[in-house]
mmCIF file of the N, C-alpha and C atoms, coordinates in Angstrom:
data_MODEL
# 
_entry.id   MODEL 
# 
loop_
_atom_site.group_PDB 
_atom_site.id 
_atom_site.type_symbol 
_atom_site.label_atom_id 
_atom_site.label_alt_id 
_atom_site.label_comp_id 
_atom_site.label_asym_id 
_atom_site.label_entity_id 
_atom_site.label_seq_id 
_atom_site.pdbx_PDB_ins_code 
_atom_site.Cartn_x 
_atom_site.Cartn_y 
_atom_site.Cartn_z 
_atom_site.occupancy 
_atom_site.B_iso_or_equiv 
_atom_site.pdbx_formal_charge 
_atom_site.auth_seq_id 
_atom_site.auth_comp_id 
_atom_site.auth_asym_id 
_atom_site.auth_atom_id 
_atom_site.pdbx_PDB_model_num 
ATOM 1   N N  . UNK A 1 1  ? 7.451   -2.587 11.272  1.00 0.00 ? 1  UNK A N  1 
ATOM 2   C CA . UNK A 1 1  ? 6.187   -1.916 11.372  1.00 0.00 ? 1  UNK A CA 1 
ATOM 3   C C  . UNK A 1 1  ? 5.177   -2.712 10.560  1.00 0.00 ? 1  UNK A C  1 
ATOM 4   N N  . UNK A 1 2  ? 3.698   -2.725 10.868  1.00 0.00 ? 2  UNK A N  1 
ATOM 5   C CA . UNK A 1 2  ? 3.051   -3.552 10.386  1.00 0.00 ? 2  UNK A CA 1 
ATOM 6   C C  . UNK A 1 2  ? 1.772   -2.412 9.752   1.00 0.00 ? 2  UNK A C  1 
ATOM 7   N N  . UNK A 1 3  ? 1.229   -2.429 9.245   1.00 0.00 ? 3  UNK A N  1 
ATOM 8   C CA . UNK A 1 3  ? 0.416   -1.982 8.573   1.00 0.00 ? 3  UNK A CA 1 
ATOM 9   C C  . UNK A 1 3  ? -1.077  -2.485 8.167   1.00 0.00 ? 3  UNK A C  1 
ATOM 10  N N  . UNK A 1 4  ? -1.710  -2.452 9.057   1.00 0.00 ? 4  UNK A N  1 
ATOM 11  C CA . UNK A 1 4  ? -3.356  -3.303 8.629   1.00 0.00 ? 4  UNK A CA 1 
ATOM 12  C C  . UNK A 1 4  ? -4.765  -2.343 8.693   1.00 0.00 ? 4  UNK A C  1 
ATOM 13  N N  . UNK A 1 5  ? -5.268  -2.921 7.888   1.00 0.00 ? 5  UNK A N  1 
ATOM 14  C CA . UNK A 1 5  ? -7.026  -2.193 7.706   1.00 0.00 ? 5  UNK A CA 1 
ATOM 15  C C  . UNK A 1 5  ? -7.661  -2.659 6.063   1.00 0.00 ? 5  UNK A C  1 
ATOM 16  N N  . UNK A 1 6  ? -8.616  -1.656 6.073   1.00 0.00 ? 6  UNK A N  1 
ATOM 17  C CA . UNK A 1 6  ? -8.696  -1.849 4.873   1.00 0.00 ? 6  UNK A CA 1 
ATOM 18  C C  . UNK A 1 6  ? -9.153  -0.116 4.416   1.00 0.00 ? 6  UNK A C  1 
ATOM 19  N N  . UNK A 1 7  ? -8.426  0.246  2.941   1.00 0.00 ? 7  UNK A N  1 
ATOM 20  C CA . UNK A 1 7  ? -8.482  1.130  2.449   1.00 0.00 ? 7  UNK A CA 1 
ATOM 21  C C  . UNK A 1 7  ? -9.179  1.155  0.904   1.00 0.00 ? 7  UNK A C  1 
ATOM 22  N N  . UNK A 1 8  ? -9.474  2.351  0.343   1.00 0.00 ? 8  UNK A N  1 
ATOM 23  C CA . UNK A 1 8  ? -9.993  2.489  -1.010  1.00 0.00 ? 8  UNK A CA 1 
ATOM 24  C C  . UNK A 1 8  ? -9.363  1.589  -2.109  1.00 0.00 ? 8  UNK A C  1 
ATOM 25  N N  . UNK A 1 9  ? -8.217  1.868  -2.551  1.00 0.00 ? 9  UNK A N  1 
ATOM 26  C CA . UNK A 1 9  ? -7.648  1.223  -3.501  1.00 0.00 ? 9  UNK A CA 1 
ATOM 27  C C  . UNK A 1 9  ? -6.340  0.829  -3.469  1.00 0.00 ? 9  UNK A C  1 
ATOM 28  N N  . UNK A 1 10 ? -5.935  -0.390 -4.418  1.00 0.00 ? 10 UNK A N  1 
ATOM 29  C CA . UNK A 1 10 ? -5.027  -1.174 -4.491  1.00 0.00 ? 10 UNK A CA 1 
ATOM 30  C C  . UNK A 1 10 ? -3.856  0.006  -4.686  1.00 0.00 ? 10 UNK A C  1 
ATOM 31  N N  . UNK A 1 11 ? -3.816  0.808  -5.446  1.00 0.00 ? 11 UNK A N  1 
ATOM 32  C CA . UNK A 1 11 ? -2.592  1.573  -5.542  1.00 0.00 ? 11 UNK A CA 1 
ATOM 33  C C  . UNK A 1 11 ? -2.270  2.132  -4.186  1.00 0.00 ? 11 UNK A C  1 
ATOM 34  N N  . UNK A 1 12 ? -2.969  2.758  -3.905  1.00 0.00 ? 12 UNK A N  1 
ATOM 35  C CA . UNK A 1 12 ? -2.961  3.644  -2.206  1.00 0.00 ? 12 UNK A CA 1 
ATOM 36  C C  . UNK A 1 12 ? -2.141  2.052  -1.264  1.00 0.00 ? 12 UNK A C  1 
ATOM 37  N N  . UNK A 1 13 ? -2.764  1.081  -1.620  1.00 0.00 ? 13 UNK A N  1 
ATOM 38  C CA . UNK A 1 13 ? -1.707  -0.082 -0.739  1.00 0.00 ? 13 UNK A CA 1 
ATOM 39  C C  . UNK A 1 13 ? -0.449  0.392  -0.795  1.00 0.00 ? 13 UNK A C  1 
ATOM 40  N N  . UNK A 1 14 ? -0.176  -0.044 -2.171  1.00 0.00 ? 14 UNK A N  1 
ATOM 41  C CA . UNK A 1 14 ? 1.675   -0.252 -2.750  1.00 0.00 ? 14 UNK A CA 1 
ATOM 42  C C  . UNK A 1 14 ? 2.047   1.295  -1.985  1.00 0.00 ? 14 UNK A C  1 
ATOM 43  N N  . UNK A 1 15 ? 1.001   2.408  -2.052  1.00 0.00 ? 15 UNK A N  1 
ATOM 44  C CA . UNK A 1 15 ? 1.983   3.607  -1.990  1.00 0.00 ? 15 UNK A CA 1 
ATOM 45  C C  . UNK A 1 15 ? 1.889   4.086  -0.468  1.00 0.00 ? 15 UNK A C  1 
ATOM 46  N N  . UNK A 1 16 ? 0.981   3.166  0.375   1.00 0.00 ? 16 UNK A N  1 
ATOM 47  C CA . UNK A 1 16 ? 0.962   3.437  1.779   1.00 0.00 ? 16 UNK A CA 1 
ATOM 48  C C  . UNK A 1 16 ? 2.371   2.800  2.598   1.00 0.00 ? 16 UNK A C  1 
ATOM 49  N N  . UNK A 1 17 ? 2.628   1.694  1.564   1.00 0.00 ? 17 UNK A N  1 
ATOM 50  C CA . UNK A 1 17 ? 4.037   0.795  2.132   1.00 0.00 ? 17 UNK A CA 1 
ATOM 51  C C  . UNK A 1 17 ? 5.338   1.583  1.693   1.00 0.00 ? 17 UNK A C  1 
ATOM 52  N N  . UNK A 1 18 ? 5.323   2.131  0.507   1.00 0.00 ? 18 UNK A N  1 
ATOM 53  C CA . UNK A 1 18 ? 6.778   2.328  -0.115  1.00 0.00 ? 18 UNK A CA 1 
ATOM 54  C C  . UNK A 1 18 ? 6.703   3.614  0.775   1.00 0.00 ? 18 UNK A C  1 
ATOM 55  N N  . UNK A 1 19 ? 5.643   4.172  0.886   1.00 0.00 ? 19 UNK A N  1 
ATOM 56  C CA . UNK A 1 19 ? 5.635   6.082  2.209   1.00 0.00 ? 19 UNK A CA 1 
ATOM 57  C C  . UNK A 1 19 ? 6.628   5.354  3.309   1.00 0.00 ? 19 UNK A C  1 
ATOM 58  N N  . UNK A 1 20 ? 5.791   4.426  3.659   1.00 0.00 ? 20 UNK A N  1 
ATOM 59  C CA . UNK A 1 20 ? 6.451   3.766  5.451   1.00 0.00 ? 20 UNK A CA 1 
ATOM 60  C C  . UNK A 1 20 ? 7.681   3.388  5.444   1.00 0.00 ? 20 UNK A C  1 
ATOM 61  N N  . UNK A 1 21 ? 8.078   2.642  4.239   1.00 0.00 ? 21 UNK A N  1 
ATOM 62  C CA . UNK A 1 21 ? 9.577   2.211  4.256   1.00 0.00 ? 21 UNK A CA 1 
ATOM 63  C C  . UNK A 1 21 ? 10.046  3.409  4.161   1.00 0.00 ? 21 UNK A C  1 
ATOM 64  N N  . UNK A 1 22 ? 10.172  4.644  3.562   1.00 0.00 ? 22 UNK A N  1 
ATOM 65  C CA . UNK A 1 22 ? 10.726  5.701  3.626   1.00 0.00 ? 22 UNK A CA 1 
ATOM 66  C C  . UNK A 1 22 ? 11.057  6.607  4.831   1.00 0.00 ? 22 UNK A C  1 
ATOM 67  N N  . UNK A 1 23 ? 10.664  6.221  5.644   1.00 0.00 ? 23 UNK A N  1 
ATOM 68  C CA . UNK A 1 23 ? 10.565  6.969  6.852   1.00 0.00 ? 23 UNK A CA 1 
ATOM 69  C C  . UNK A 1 23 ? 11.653  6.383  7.854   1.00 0.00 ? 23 UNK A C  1 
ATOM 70  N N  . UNK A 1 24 ? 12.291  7.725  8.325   1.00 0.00 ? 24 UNK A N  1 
ATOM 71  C CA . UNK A 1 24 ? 13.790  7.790  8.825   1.00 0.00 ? 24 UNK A CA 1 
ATOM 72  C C  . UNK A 1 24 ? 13.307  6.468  10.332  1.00 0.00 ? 24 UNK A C  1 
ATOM 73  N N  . UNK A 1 25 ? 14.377  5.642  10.597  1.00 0.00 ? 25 UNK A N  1 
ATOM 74  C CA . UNK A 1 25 ? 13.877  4.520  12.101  1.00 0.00 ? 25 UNK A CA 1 
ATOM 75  C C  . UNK A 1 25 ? 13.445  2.866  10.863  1.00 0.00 ? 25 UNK A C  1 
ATOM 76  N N  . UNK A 1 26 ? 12.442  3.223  10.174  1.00 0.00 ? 26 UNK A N  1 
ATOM 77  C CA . UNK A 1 26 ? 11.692  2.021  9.970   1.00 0.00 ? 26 UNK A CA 1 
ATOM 78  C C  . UNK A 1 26 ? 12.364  1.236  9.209   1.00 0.00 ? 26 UNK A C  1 
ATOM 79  N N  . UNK A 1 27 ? 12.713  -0.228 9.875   1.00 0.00 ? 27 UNK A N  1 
ATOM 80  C CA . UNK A 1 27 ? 13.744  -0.999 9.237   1.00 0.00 ? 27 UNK A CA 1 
ATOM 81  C C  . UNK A 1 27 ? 12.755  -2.187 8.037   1.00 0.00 ? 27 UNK A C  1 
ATOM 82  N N  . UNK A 1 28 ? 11.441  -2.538 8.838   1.00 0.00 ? 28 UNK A N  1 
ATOM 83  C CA . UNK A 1 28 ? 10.656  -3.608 7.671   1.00 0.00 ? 28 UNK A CA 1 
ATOM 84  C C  . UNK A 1 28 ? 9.338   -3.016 7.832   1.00 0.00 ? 28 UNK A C  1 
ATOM 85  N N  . UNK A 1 29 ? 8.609   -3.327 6.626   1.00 0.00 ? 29 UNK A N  1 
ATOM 86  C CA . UNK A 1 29 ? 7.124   -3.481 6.752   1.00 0.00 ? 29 UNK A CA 1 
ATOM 87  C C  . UNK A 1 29 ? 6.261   -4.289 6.333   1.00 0.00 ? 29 UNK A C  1 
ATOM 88  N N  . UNK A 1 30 ? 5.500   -4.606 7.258   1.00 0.00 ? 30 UNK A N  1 
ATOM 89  C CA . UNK A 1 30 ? 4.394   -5.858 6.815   1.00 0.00 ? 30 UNK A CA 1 
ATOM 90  C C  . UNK A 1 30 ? 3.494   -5.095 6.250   1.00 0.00 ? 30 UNK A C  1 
ATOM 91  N N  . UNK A 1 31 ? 3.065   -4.998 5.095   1.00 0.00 ? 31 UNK A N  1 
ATOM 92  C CA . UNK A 1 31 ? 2.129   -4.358 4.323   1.00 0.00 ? 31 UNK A CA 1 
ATOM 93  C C  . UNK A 1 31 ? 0.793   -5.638 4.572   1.00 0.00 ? 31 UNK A C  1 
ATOM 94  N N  . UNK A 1 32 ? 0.063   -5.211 5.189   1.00 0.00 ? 32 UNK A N  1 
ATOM 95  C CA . UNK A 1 32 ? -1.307  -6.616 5.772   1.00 0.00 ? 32 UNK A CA 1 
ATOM 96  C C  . UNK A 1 32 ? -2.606  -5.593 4.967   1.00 0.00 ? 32 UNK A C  1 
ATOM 97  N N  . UNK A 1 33 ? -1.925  -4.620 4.491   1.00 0.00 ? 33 UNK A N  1 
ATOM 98  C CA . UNK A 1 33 ? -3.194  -3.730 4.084   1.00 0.00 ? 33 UNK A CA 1 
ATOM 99  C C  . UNK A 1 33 ? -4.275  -4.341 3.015   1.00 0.00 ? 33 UNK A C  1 
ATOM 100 N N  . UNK A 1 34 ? -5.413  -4.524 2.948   1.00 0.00 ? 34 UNK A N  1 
ATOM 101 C CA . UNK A 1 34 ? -6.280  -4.407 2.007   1.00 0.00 ? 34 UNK A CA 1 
ATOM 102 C C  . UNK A 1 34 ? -7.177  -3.268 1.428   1.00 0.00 ? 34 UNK A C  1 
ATOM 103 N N  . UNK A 1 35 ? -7.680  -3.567 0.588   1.00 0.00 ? 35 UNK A N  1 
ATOM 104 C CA . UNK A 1 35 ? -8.244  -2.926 -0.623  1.00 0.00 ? 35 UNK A CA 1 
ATOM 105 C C  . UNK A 1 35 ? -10.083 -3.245 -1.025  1.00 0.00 ? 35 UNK A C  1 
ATOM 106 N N  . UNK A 1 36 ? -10.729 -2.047 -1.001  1.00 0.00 ? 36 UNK A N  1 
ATOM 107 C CA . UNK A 1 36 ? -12.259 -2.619 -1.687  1.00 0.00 ? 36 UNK A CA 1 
ATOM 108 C C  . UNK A 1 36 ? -12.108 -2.819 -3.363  1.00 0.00 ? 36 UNK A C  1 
ATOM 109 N N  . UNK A 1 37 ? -11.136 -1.638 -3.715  1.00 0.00 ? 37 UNK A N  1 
ATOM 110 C CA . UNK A 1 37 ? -11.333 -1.627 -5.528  1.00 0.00 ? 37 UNK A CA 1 
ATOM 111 C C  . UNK A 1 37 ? -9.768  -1.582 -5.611  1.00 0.00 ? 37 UNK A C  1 
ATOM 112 N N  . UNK A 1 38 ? -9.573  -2.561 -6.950  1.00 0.00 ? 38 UNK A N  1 
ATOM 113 C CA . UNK A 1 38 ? -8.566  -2.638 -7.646  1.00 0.00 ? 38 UNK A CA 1 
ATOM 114 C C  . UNK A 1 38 ? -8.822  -1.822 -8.620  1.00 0.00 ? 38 UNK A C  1 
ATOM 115 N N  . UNK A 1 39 ? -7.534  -0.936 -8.658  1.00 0.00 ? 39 UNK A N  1 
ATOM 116 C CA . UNK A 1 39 ? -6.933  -0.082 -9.653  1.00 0.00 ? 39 UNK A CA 1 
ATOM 117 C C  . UNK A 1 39 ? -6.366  -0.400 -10.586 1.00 0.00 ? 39 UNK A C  1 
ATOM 118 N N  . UNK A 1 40 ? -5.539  -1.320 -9.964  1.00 0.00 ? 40 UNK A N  1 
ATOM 119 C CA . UNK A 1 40 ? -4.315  -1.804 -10.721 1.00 0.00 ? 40 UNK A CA 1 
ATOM 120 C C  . UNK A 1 40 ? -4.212  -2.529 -12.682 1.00 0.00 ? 40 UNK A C  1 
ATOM 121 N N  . UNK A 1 41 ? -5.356  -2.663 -12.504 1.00 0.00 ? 41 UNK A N  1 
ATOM 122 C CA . UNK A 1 41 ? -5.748  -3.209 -13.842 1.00 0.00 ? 41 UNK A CA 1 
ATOM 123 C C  . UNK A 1 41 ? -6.143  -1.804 -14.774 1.00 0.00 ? 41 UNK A C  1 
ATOM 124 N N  . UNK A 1 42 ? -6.778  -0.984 -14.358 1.00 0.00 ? 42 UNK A N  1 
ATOM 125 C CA . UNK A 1 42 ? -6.840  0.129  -15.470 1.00 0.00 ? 42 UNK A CA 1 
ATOM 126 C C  . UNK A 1 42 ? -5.304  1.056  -15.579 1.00 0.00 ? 42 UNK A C  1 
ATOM 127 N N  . UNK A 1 43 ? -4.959  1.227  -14.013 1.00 0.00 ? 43 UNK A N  1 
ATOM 128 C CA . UNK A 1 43 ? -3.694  2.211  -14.618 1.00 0.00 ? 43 UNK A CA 1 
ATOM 129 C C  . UNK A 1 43 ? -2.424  1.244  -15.331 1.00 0.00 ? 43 UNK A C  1 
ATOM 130 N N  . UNK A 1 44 ? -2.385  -0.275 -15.944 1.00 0.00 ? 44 UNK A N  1 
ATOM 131 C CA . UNK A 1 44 ? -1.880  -0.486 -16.547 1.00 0.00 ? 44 UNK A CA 1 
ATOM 132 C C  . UNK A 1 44 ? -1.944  -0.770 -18.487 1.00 0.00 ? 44 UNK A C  1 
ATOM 133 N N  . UNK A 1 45 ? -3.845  -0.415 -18.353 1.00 0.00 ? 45 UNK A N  1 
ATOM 134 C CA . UNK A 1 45 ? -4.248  -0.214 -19.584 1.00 0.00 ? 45 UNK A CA 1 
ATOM 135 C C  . UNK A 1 45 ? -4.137  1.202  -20.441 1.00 0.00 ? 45 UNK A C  1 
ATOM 136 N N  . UNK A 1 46 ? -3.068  2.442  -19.310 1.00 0.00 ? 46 UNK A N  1 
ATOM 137 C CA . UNK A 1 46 ? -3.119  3.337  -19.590 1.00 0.00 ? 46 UNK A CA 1 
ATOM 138 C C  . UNK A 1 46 ? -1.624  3.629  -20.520 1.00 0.00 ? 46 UNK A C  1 
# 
């Protein structure tokens, strides 16, 4: 399964892919997703 667009934030990426791999059938995923704002840098200053 492939996965493309672009969405709000970098976390919502990682957690739009690890949802899809979870799902009963789906053997790979191309995570092609992008992002306007990175998150990722504050929720690790937390």
């Amino acid at each position: 399964m492939t996965l493309s667009g672009v969405i709000d934030r970098r976390s919502e990426v990682e957690r739009a892919g690890r949802l899809t791999e979870s799902l009963p059938g789906v053997v790979a995923v191309r995570n092609r997703l992008k992002y306007t704002q990175d998150d990722g840098a504050a929720a690790e200053l937390r």
